[in-house]
C-alpha positions in Angstrom: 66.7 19.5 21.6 63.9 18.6 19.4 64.3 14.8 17.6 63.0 14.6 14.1 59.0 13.2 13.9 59.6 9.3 13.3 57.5 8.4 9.7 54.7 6.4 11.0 55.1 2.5 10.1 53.0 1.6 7.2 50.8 -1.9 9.7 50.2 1.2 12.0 49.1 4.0 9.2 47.1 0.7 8.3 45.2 0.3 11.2 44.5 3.6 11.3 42.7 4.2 8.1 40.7 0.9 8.3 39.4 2.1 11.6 38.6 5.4 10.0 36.8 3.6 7.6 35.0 1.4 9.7 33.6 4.5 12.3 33.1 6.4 8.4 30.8 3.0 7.9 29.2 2.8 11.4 28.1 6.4 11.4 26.4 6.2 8.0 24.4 2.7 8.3 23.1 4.4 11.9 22.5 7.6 10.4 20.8 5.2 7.6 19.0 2.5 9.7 17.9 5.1 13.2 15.3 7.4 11.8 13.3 8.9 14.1 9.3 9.0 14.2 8.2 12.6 14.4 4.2 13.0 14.9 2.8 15.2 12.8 -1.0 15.0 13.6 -3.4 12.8 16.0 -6.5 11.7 16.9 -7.3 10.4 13.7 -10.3 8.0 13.3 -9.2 5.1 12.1 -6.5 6.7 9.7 -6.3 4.5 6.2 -4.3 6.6 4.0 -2.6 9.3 3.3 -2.1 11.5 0.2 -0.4 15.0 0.0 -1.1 18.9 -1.2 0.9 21.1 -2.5 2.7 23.2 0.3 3.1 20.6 3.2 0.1 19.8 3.7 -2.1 16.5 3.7 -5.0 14.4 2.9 -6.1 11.7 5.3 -9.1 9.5 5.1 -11.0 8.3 8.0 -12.4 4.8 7.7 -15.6 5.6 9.3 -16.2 8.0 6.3 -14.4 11.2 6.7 -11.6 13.1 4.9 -9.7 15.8 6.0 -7.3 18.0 5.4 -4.2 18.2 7.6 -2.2 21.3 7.9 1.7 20.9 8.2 1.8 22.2 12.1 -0.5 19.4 12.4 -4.1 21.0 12.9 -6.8 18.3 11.6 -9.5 20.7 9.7 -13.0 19.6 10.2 -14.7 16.8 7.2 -14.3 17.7 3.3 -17.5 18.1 2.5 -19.3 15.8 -0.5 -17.5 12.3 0.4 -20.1 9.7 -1.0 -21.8 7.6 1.4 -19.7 4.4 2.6 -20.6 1.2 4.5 -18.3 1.7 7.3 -19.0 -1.9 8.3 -16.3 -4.6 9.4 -13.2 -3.3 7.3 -15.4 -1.3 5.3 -16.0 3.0 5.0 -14.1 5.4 3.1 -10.3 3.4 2.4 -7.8 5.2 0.3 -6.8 8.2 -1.0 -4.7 9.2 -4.5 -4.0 13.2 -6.1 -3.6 13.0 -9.6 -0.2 13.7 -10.8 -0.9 16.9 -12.1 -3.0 17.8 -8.8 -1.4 21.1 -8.7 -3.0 22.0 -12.1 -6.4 20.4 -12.2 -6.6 19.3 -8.3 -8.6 16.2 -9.0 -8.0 13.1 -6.7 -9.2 9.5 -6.7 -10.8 7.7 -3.9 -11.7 4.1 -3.1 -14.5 3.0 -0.4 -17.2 0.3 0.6 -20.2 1.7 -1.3 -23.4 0.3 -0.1 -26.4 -0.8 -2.2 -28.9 2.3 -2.9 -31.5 0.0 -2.8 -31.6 -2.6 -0.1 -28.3 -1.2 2.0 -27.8 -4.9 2.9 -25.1 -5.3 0.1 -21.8 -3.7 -0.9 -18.6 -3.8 -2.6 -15.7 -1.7 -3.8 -15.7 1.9 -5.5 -13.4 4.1 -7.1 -14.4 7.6 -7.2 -13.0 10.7 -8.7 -13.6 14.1 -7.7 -12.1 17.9 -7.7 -10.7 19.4 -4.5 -12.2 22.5 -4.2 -9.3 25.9 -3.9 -10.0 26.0 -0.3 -10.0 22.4 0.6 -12.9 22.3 1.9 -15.4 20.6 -0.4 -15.2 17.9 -2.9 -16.9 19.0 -6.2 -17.5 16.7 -9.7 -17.5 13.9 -8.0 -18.0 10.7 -10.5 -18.0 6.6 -9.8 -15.5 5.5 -12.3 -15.7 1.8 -11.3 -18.1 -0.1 -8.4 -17.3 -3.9 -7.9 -19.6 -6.8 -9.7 -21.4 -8.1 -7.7 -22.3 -6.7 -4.7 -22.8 -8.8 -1.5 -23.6 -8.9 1.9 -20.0 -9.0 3.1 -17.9 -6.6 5.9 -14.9 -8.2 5.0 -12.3 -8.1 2.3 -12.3 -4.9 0.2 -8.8 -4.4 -0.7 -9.2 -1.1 -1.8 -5.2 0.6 -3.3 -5.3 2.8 -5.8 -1.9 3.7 -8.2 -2.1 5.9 -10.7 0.0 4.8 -14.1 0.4 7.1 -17.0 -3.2 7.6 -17.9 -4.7 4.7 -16.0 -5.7 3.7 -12.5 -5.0 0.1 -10.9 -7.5 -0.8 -8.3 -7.6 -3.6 -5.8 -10.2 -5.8 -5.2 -10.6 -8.1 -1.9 -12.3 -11.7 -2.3 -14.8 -10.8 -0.2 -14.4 -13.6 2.1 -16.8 -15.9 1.6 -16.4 -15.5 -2.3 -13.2 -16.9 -2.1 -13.9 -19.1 -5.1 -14.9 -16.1 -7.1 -11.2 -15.2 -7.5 -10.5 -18.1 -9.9 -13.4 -17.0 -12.4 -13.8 -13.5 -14.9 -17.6 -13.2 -14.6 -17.0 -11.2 -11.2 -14.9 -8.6 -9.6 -14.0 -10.4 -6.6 -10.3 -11.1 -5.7 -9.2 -9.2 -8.7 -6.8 -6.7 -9.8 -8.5 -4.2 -12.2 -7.5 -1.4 -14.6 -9.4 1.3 -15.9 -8.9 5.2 -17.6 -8.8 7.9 -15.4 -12.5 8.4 -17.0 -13.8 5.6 -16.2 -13.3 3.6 -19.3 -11.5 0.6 -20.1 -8.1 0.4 -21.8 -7.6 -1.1 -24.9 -5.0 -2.8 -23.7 -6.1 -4.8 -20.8 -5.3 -8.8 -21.1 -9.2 -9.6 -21.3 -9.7 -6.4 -24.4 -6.7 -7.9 -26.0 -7.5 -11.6 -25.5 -11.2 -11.8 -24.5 -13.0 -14.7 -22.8 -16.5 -15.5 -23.3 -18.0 -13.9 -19.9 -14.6 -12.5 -18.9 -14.9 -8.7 -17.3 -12.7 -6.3 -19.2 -11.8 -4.4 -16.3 -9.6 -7.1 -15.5 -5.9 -7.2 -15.2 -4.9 -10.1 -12.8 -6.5 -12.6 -10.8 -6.5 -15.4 -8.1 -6.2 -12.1 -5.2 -7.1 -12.6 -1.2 -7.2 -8.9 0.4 -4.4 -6.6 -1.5 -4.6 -3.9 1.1 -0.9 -2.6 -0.6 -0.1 -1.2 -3.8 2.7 0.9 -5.1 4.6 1.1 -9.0 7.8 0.3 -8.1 11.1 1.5 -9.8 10.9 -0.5 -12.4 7.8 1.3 -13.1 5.6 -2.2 -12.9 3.1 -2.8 -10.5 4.2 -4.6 -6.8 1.1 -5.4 -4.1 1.3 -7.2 -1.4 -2.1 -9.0 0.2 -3.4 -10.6 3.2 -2.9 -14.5 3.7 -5.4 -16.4 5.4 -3.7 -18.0 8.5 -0.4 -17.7 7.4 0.8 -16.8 3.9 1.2 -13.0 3.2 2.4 -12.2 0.0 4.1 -9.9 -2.4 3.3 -10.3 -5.8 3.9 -8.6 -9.1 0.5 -8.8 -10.9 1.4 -8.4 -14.6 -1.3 -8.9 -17.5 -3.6 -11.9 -17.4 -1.9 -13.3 -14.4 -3.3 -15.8 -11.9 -1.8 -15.6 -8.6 -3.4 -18.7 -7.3 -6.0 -18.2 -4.2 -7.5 -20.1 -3.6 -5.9 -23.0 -5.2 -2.9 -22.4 -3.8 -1.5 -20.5 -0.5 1.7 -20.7 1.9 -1.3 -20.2 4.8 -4.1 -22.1 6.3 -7.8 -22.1 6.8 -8.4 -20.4 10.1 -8.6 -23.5 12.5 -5.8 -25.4 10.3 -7.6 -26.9 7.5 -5.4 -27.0 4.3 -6.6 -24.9 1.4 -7.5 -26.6 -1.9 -5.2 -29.5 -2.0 -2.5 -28.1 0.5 -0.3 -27.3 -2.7 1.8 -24.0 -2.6 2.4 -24.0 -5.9 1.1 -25.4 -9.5 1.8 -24.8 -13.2 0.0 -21.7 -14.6 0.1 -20.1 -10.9 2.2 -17.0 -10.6 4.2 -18.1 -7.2 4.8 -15.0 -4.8 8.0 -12.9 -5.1 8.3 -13.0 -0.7 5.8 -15.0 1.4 5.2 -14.6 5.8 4.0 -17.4 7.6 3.0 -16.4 10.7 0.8 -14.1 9.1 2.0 -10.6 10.0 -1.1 -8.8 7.8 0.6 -6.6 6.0 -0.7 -3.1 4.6 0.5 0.2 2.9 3.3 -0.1 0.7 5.7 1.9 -0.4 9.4 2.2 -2.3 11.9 4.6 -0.7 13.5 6.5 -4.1 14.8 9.5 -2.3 18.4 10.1 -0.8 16.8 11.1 2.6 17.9 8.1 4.1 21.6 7.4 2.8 22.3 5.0 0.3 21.7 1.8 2.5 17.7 2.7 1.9 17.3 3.4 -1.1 15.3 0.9 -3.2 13.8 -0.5 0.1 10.3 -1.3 -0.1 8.4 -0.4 3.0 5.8 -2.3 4.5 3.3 -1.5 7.4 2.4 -4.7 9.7 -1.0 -4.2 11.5 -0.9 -7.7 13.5 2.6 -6.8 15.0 2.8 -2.8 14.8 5.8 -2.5 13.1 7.0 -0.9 9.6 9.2 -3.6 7.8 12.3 -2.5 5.5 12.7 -5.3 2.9 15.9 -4.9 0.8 15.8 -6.7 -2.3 18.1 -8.9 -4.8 17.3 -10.4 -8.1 13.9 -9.2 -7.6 13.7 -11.5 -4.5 13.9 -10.0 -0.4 17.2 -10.4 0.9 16.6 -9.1 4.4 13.8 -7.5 6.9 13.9 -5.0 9.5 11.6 -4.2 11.5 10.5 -0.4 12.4 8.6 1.4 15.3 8.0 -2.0 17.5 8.4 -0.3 20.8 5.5 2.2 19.8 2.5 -0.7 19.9 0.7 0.8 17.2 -1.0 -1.3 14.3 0.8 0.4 11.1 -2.1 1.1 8.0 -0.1 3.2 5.7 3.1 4.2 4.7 4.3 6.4 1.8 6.7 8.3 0.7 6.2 12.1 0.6 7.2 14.5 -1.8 9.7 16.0 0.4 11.8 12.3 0.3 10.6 11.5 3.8 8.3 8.6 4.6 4.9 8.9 6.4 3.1 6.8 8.3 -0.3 5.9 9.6 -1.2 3.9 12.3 -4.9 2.7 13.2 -6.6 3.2 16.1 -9.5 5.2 17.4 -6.8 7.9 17.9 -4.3 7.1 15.2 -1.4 9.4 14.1 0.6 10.9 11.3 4.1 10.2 11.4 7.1 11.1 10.0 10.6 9.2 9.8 13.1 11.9 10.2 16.9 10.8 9.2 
């Protein structure tokens, strides 16, 4: 004899759907937070950045001075030919690496480097070059120096060195060159600055120093009081967000608007190496732009990078990425109220100083790591 089913009670039916809910949950935040690193190339020289073709493919720069094109099976091609000549020096040689936005149309691309002194080679600073990528990758052709770094100086250190392309202007970021530290605080130079300029090479009207001059003051200019910015992205919100090298301690993110100040040397969450307090030990002072997200122990921070895709479930999107090359890890920062809410840290158990990170136009993120033998990665969901 067959009873009639029973009507399930409502605490068990419950129960039930919560714990669907919470496997539902559990599933998508480790489907979200587990991507897997899939290499895509290696042997790469000292990897700095990496831009991307149409059809897959990639362009990677070499620090020691080379640039090549990367298929998307992986083969390296040998050296675009008609790089200009780099001081590949300290942290100096051929940095990064930006296609226009209309690359498919007009194939031109911008790169930024250490560019030596023609005349006594002793001295250098930062460049920003354009140039055409010729149909077959193999050559770059019209190249042109749209901006080189005043003045130049017998320094291997501190070139920052990010390009972003905004509407019809580049932002380009300058290091303080180390011992020039005190040159960030003052317009005459291009040291520890943040500059714009016209995809020509001319300056827009619209940069704070055009609009408001200052007797001496470089127009190039659009923020100021920078360490090392060694990552730059727009974000979302369509501003500008960098992030820069502390001294011993005090990494920071910033958002360098207009005729900012962002306070080194004056101020810094860090130290001297050795201990010694910086200016008067203050890490903040009126007329200072305070950092949005500060790390102390340094954990020297480069590449940068927003995730805007869907690639990664809903969990990541609006994360900003951030590669660590003191720890070898890629942070995910989440952020509130324009502030970071929480870290996660990426790829630790690979060992491998992380240079670059960016997200491709496929959704995924790619990354760079630095070594004699660095790869090209890619986080697969």
């Amino acid at each position: 004899m067959h009873l009639p089913a029973q009507p399930t009670p409502i605490a068990t039916m419950t129960t039930i759907a919560t714990l669907l809910a919470v496997a539902t949950l559990t599933a998508a935040t480790a489907h979200a937070a587990n991507p897997t690193p899939e290499v895509v190339a290696r042997n790469l020289a000292h990897p700095w950045a990496v831009a991307f073709l149409p059809g897959g493919r990639f362009l990677v720069t070499e620090r020691p001075g080379r640039l090549r094109a990367v298929e998307p099976d992986g083969r390296v091609l040998p050296p675009v030919a008609g790089v200009p000549a780099v001081a590949a020096q300290g942290q100096g040689g051929l940095l990064d690496v930006v296609t226009d936005s209309d690359f498919a149309n007009n194939r031109m691309l911008y790169l930024c480097y250490a560019e030596p002194d023609a005349l006594n080679g002793r001295t250098n600073s930062t460049a920003l070059a354009s140039a055409r990528l010729s149909a077959d990758s193999t050559r770059l052709e019209d190249l042109r120096v749209l901006f080189s770094q005043r003045p130049k100086v017998a320094s291997n250190l501190h070139f920052g060195c990010r390009i972003v392309e905004s509407g019809r202007t580049l932002f380009l970021t300058l290091g303080d060159r180390f011992r020039h530290a005190a040159d960030a605080q003052t317009l005459d130079n291009h040291h520890g600055k943040v500059v714009r300029v016209l995809k020509d090479g001319g300056i827009p009207p619209d940069n704070p120093l055009v609009a408001a001059p200052r007797p001496g003051a470089l127009p190039e200019i659009w923020s100021w009081g920078h360490r090392n910015v060694q990552g730059a992205t727009l974000g979302p919100d369509g501003q500008l967000w960098t992030h820069e090298h502390g001294p011993q301690g005090g990494d920071e993110i910033n958002r360098p608007q207009a005729g900012h100040n962002h306070g080194w040397p004056v101020v810094s969450f860090g130290k001297h190496y050795g201990g010694a307090t910086i200016g008067e030990g203050l890490t903040e002072k009126p007329g200072l732009q305070p950092p949005l997200h500060h790390w102390t122990p340094s954990i020297a921070p480069s590449g940068l990078a927003f995730v805007t895709s869907d690639r990664y479930g809903p969990a990541w999107k609006g994360s900003l990425m951030v590669g660590s090359l003191k720890f070898g890890y890629l942070a995910r920062l989440t952020l509130a109220n324009g502030k970071v809410a929480t870290e996660e840290r990426l790829l630790q158990d690979r060992g491998q100083r992380v240079r670059d990170v960016r997200q491709g136009p496929d959704g995924l993120l790619y990354v760079l790591t630095d070594s004699p033998q660095g790869e090209l990665l890619r986080l697969m969901p």
